[in-house]
N, C-alpha and C positions, 0 to 999 in steps of 0.2 A: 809354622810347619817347616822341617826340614829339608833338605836335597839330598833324597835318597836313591837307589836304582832297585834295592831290594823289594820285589814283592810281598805285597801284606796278606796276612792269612787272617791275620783277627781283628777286629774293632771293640778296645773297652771303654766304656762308658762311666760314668760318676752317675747319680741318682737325684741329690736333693738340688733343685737348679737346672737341671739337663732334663731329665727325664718326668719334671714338674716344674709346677709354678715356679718364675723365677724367686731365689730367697728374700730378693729386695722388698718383691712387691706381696708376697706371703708377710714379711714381717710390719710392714707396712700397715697390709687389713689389721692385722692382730689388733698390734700398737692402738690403731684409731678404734676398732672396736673396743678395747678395754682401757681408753683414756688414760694411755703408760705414756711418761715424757718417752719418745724414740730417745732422746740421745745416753739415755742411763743407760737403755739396751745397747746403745752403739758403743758408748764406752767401754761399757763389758767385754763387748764383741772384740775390739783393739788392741783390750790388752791380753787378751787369752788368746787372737788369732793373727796378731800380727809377728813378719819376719821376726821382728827380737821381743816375740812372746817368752816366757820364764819356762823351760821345760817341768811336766809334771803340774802344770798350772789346771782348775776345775774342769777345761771345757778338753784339753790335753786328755784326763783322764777319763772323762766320759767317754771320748770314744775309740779309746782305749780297756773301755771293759772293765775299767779298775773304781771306777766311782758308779752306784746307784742311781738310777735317771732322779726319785726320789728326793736322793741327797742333792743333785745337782739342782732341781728345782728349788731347793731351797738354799742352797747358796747363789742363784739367778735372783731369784726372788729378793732376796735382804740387796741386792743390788737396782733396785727397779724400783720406781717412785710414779705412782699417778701425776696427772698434770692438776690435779689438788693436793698434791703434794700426801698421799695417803700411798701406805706401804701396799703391795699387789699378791692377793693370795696366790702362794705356792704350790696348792694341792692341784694335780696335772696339768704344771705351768707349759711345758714342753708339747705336753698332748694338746693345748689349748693352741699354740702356735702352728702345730704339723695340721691342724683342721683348718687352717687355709692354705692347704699345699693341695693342687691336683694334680692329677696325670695331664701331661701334655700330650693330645692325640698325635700330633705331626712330629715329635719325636719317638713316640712308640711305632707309628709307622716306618719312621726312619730305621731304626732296628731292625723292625722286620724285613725291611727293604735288605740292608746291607747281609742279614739270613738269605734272603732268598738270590742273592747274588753269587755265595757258596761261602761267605766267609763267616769265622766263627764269630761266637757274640761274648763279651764278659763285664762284669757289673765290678765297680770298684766303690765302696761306699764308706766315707767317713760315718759311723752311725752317733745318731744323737740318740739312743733308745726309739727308733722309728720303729713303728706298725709298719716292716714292709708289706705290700700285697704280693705274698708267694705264687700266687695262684697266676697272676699273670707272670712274675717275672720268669718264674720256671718255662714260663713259653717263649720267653724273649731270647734268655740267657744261656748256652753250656754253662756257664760256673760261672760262681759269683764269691766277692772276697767280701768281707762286711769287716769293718776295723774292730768294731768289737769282741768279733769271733775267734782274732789271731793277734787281739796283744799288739798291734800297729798302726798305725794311721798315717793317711797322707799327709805331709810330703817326704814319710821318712822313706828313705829308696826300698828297705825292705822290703815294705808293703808290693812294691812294681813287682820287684824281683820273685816275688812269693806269687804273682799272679803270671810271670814270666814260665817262671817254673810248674804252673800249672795246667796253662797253657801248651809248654812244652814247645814252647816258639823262642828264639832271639827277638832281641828289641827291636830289632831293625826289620823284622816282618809283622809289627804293632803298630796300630794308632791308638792314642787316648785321648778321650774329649772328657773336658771336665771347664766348669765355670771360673777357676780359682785359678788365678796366676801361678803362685808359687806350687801348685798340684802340677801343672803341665811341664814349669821350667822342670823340676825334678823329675819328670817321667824325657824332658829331652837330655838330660845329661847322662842318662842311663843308654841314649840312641834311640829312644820309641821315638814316632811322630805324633804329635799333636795337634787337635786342634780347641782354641781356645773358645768357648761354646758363648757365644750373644744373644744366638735366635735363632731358632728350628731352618730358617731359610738358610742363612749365612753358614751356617754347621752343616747341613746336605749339600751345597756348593762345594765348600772344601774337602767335606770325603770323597765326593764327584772327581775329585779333579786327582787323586790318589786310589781310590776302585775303578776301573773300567767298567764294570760289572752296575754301577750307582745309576737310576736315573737323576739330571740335575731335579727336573720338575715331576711332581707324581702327585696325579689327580686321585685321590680316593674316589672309590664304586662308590 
């Protein structure tokens, strides 16, 4: 987080990791329930989401709109080896993995919390072809960016700028929480503040400490 004096008007959020299970331990059930070596998954993951990832690389374009969840499961796929060394069907590889992703209660309260404090709410979501559930975000959120929908993804600044703009706020009266290092550095070079999301307690402390309006602790009825 930064050293700001500017007051905040909106709080955006990321989704897969923040506002659900975290991705570790989603990829984790997967992996052990369908006896995938993790580290084939992990390799993949390295070199399509690391700092000096190739631009336009498979996981780049998925969610970026440009490549088919389909096609991607099957370039995932030819990447991923059983721990009997037997290749992992491809047919809704993606959709198999988000089926151990839940809603995190004490994060969706956390939103609604920072709603009824009077500030606004906004979704920033790299999409992997996720099933989001509209029906509640729509109750979470004023607006929501999906990387798929606009041709960008995080951590290109665009993406900020484009939720900046939609918003209708400067950076410097925003937070974003999001799980992913290199999402938050790029939302603080643009002047947002951030906070860097571990765990529903640690992440309501530090918006606490930038809303006045936050409780630190809130007992659900």
């Amino acid at each position: 987080m930064g050293g700001h004096d500017a007051r905040i008007d909106a709080v955006i959020f990321d989704y897969g990791g923040v506002l659900t299970t975290p991705g570790r331990t989603a990829i984790a059930a997967w992996t052990r329930a369908e006896h995938i070596r993790p580290e084939t998954f992990s390799a993949a993951l390295k070199e399509w989401l690391s700092r000096d990832a190739i631009p336009g690389n498979p996981l780049h374009r998925l969610e970026t709109g440009d490549m088919p969840v389909e096609q991607f499961d099957r370039v995932l796929a030819a990447r991923l080896r059983t721990e009997d060394d037997h290749p992992v069907d491809p047919r809704g590889l993606l959709g198999r993995l988000f089926s151990f992703m839940e809603d995190h209660p004490a994060m969706t309260r956390l939103v609604k919390d920072v709603r009824e404090a009077g500030l606004r709410t906004a979704l920033l979501s790299n999409s992997w072809g996720n099933n989001y559930p509209w029906d509640k975000l729509d109750e979470l959120f004023d607006m929501t960016v999906i990387s798929s929908r606009v041709g960008l993804r995080k951590p290109d600044p665009e993406i900020y700028r484009l939720v900046l703009e939609r918003l209708g706020l400067p950076a410097e009266r925003t937070v974003f929480v999001d799980d992913g290092k290199p999402n938050t550095e790029a939302a603080e070079r643009l002047g947002m503040r951030t906070v860097l999301h571990d765990n529903a307690e640690k992440t309501r402390a530090q918006l606490a400490e930038l809303l006045p309006g936050l409780e630190v602790d809130r007992e659900d009825p």
